[in-house]
C-alpha positions as CSV (number, residue, x, y, z in Angstrom):
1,X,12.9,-57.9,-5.3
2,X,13.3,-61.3,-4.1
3,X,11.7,-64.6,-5.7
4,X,8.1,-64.8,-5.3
5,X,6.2,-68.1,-4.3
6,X,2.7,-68.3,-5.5
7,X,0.4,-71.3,-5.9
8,X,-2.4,-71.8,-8.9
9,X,-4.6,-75.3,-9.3
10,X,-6.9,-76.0,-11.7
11,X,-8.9,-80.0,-11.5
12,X,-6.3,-81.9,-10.2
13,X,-3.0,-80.1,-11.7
14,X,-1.2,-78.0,-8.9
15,X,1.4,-75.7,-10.1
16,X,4.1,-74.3,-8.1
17,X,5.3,-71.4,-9.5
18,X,8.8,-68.6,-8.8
19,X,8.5,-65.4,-9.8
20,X,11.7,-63.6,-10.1
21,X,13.9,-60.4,-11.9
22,X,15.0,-61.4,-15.0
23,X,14.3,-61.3,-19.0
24,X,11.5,-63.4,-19.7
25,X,12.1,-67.4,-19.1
26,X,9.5,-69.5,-18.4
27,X,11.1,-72.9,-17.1
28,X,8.4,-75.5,-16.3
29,X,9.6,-79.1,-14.5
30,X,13.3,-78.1,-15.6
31,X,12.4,-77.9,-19.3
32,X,12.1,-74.5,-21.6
33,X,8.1,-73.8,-22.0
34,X,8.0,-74.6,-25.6
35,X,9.4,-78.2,-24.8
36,X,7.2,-78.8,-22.1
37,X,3.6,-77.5,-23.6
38,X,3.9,-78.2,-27.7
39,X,0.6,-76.6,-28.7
40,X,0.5,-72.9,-29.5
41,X,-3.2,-72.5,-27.4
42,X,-1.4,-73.8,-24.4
43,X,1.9,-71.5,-24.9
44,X,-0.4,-68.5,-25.0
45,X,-2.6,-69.4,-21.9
46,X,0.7,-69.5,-19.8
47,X,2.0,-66.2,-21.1
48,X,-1.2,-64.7,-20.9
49,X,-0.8,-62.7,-17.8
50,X,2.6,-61.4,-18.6
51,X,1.3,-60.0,-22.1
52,X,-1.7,-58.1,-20.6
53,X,0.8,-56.8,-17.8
54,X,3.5,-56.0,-20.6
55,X,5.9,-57.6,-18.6
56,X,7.1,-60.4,-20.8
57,X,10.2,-59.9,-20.8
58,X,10.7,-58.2,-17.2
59,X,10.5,-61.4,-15.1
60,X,11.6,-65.1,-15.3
61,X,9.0,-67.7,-14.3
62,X,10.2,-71.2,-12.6
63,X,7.5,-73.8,-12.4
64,X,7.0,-77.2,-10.9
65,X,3.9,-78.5,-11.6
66,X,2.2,-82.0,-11.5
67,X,-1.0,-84.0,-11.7
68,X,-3.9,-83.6,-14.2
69,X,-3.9,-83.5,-17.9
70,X,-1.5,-80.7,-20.1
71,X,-4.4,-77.7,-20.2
72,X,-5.4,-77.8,-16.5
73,X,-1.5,-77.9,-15.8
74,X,-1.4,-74.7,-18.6
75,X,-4.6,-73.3,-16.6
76,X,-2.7,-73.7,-13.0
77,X,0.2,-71.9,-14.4
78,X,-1.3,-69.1,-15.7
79,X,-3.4,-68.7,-12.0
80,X,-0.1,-68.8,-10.4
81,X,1.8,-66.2,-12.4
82,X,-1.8,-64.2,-12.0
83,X,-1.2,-64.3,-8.1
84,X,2.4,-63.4,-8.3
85,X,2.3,-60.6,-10.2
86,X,-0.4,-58.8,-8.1
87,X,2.2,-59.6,-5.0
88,X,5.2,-57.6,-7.0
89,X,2.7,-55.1,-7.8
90,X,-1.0,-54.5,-6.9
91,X,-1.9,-52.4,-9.1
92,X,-1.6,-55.3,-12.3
93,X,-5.2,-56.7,-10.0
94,X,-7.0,-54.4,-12.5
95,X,-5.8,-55.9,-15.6
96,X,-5.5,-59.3,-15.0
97,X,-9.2,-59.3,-12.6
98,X,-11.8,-58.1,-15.7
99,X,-10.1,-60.7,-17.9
100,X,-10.9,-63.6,-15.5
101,X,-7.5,-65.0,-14.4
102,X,-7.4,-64.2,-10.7
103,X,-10.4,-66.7,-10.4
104,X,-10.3,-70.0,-9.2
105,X,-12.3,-72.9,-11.7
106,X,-13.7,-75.0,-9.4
107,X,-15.1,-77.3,-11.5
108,X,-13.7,-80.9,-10.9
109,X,-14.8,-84.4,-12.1
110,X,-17.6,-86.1,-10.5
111,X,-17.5,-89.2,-8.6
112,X,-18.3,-92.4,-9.6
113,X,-21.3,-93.9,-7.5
114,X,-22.0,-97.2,-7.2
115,X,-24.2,-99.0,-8.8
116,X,-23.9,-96.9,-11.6
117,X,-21.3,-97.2,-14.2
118,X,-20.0,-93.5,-14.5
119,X,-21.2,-90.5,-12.6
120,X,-24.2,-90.0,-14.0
121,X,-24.6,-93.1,-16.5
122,X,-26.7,-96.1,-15.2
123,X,-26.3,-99.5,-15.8
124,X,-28.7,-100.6,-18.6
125,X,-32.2,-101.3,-17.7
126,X,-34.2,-104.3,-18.5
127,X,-38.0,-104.1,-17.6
128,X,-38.3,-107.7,-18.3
């Protein structure tokens, strides 16, 4: 098995992420995991896939990933290793599907119009 390429997004974080043999290293932007993403939540939502798929300590995971805030870039990593694990083997698709992480969030944030001051906030109004 060769390294796999697979891409997971989440807002505006993109994550590029390397699938390959190995015994269980999860690199992100150069650093070790638990450097890069302090919190335990966040730790747990990368490694997520791996655990259900009981292959923790079977594969080593390279990631670059930027833009966005620390949980979408967490969120983008975990779609990514989803999507490479069902290309070295198709059959982990019924694991990792029920448990949501082959699908896509598509919420993003909303634009700003204008003359408004947010989204959806208006300007105050004055009837007199």
């Amino acid at each position: 098995m060769e390294v796999v390429h697979k891409i997971g997004r989440r807002k505006t974080a993109v994550a590029r992420v390397y699938v390959s043999k190995g015994n269980g290293n999860v690199v992100i932007n150069k650093r070790d995991l638990n450097n890069y993403l302090t919190t335990a939540s966040l730790q747990y939502k990368v490694k997520q896939p791996l655990v259900l798929t009981g292959t923790e300590n079977e594969y080593d995971v390279k990631v670059n990933v930027y833009g966005g805030g620390v949980t979408g870039q967490a969120e983008a990593i975990r779609l990514g290793i989803s999507r490479a694990l069902i290309a070295i083997n198709e059959e982990f698709r019924a694991i990792l599907k029920p448990e949501g992480l082959l699908t896509r969030d598509p919420r993003m944030v909303e634009r700003k119009k204008f003359g408004q001051k947010k989204a959806r906030k208006r300007f105050q109004f004055s009837k007199r």
